[in-house]
N, C-alpha and C positions, 0 to 999 in steps of 0.2 A: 684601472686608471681613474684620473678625477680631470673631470669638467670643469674648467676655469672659463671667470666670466668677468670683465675688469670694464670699468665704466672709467674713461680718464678724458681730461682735457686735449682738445686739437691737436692743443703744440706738444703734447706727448705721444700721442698715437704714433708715430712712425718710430719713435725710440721703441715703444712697448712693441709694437709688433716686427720688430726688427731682433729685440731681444729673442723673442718667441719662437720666429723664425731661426736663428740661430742655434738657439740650446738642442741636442742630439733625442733629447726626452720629448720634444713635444711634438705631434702632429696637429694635423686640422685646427688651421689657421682660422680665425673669420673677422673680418673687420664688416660693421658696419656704422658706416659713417652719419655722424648725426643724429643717431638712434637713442641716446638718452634724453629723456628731458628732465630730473630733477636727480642730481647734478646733471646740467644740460654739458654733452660732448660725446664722444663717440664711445661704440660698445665692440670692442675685441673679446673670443672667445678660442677657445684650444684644450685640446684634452693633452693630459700632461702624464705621464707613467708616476706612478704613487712615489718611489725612490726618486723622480726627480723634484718633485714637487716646492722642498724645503728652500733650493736653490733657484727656483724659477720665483717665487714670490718672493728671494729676498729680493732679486734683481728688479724685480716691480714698484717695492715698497723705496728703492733708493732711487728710483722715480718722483716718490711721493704719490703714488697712485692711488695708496691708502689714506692716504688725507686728501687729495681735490678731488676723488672719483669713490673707487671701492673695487672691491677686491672678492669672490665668492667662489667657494666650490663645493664643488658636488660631487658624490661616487657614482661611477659609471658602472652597471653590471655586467652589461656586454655592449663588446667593440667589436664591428667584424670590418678590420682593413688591413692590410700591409701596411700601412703608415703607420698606423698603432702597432700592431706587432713591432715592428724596426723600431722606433720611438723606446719601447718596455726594452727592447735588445741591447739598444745601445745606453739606457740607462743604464746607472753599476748598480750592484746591486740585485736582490729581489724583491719585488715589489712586493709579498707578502712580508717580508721583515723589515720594509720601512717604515720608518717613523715620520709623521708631519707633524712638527712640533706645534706649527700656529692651529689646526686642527687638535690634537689635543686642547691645549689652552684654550680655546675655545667648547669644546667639549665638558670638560671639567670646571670651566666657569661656568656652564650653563647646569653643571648638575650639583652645583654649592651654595646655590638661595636657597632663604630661608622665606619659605613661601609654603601657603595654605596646600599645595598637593605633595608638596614633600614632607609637611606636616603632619597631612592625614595616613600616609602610604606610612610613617614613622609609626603613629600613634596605633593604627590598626593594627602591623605587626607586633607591637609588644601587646597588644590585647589579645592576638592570637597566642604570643608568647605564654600569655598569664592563662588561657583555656589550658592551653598544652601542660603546664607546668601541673594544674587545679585538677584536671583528668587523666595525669602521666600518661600520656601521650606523644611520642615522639612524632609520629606522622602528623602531628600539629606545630608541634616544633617548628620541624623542614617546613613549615608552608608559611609559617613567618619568618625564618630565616630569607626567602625567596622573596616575600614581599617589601622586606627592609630594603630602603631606598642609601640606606648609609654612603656604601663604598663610592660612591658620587664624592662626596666632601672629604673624603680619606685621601682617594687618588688628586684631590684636589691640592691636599698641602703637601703632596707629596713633591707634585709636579712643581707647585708654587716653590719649595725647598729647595730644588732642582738647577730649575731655572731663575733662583734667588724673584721670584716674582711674591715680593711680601702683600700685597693687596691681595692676591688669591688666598696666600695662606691665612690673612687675619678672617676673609670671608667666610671660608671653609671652617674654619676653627670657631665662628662666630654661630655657625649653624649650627654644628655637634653642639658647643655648649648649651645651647638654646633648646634646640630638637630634642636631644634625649632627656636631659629634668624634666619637661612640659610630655611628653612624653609616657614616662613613668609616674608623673601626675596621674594624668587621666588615667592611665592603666591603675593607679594607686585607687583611684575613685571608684574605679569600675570593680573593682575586686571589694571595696567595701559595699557595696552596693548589691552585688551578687551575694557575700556573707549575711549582710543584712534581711534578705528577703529569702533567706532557704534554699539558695540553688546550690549551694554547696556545703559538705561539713567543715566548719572553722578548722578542723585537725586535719585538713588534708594532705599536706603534704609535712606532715609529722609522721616523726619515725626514719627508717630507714629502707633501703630497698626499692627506692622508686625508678623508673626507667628513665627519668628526666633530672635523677642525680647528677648526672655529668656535667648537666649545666652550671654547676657553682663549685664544682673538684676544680682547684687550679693544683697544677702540676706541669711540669717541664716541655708535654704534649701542649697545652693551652698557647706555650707561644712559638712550639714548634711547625703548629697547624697554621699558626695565625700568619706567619712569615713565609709558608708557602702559600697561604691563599694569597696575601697582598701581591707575591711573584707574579702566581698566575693569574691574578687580576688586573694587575698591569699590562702580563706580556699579552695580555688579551685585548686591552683597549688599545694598544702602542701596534698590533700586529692586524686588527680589526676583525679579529675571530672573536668577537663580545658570545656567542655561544657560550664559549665556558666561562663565562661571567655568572651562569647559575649555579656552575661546581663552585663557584668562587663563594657564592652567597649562601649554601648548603654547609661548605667546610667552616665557617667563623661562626664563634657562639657570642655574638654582639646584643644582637635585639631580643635573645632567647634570656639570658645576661639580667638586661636590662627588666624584661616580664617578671623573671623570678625573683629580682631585688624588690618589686613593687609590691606581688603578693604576697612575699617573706615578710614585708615591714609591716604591710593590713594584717597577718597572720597572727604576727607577733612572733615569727620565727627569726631572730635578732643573731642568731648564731650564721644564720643564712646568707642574711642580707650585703654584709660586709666581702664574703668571697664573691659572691656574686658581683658586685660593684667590680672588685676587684679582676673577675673573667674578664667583662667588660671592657675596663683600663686595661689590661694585658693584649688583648684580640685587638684593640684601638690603634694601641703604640707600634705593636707586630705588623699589623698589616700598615701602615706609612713607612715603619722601617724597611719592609722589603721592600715596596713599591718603591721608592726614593733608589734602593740600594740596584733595582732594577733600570731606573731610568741612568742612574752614573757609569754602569757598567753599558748603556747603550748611548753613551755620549762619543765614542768612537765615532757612531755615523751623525752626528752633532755638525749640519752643515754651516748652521748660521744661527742669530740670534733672535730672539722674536722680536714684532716691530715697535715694541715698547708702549702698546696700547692696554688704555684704561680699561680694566673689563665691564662690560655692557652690565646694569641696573636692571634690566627690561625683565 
């Protein structure tokens, strides 16, 4: 279930807790009257069955709740009542395979700035990329694979796509573009750097035979993989079993991709560089096209539309 908490004016309080009251999804009611001060007006609160969710806020937001007051929720981990229980009963539905659409949106706006810790969490992984690649090393691989913050801004224009919300997707496509060149920079720097001072032979990843070849083999698998990770990575954030958000980030070869374009180009391995870019773009497009082709095919349970708000700068 989630925890709803709605700050609205006087003269709405008895509509909103009446709505509340009504819908078969929500228990525990709570008004407390005059409890806001900045928007000053009273503070109602109710835990909502997660498949109801979509429809209880839209009836809030045609209030206007979301502009004179505000509107917040939260995941509950455990509920011990009969009203909750009855409430998840009589919602339709399962409330693990519902969707909150204004949650998501929320969620994937908040992981599509282009911002110094998505920066760093980008720039480390392909520098872990670039070790792994320079030491053929796959268990270095995976551990930038893990740390790559990507799928944040992927699921982002996916959803923006989706829900035709063009501001999320110019966002999110503002990041990628930005995040990975700057990115592969530094990683480009740091690999001349390391060549430069002896920590590695300039010929190392010359030749054939290396265990971290795979990362630049484009082949039929490259967007086979990529189109079930974006699945499961969506039906992960849309289902809220984000666990396997780490099989998601182990299966795409994006940031490892991107390592190996950097120190291909320091190398002067120029044959390299190009498929690599290219894994890259392939595992990019793969994973938005499933994710998208995931959220159309869960537009069935599509209750309403979201409330047409600006996404937060913060």
């Amino acid at each position: 279930m989630l925890h709803l908490r709605a700050i609205c004016p006087t003269e709405h309080t008895e509509a909103v807790v009446s709505r509340l009251q009504e819908h078969p999804g929500v228990a525990h009611v709570v008004l407390l009257p005059g409890a806001a001060v900045a928007p000053k007006g009273d503070v109602v609160e109710a835990d909502i069955a997660r498949e109801a969710t979509d429809e209880v806020i839209a009836s809030l937001c045609e209030l206007g709740v979301d502009h004179s007051g505000g509107i917040t929720l939260e995941q509950i981990d455990t509920a011990l009542s009969d009203a909750a229980d009855e409430a998840e009963k009589e919602a339709p539905g399962d409330g693990t395979d519902a969707l909150v659409w204004e949650e998501l949106l929320a969620r994937t706006g908040d992981e599509s700035r282009l911002n110094a810790t998505f920066m760093a969490f980008l720039a480390i992984a392909c520098l872990l990329a670039a070790v792994g690649v320079i030491t053929d090393s796959p268990v270095t691989i995976v551990g930038a694979m893990v740390v790559g913050p990507e799928f944040g801004p992927l699921a982002a224009i996916a959803v923006g796509l989706v829900r035709r919300r063009w501001d999320l997707v110019r966002r999110a496509s503002l990041v990628l573009a930005i995040g990975f060149p700057l990115a592969m920079a530094i990683t480009a720097g740091g690999t001349a750097l390391g060549s430069a001072v002896g920590l590695f032979d300039a010929r190392a990843i010359a030749g054939d035979g290396h265990q971290v070849d795979f990362v630049y083999d484009i082949g039929p698998w490259s967007l086979i993989v990529a189109l079930l990770a974006g699945a499961a990575g969506m039906l992960s954030m849309t289902s809220a079993k984000s666990a396997a958000l780490v099989g998601v980030f182990i299966s795409v070869t994006t940031v490892p991709a991107a390592g190996y374009a950097s120190v291909a180009a320091i190398l002067g391995e120029w044959n390299r560089v190009l498929p690599s870019v290219g894994q890259l773009v392939i595992n990019l497009v793969g994973i938005v096209l499933a994710a998208a082709a995931v959220l159309l095919v869960r537009r069935a349970t599509w209750t309403t539309v979201d409330a047409g708000r600006p996404l937060s700068s913060g």
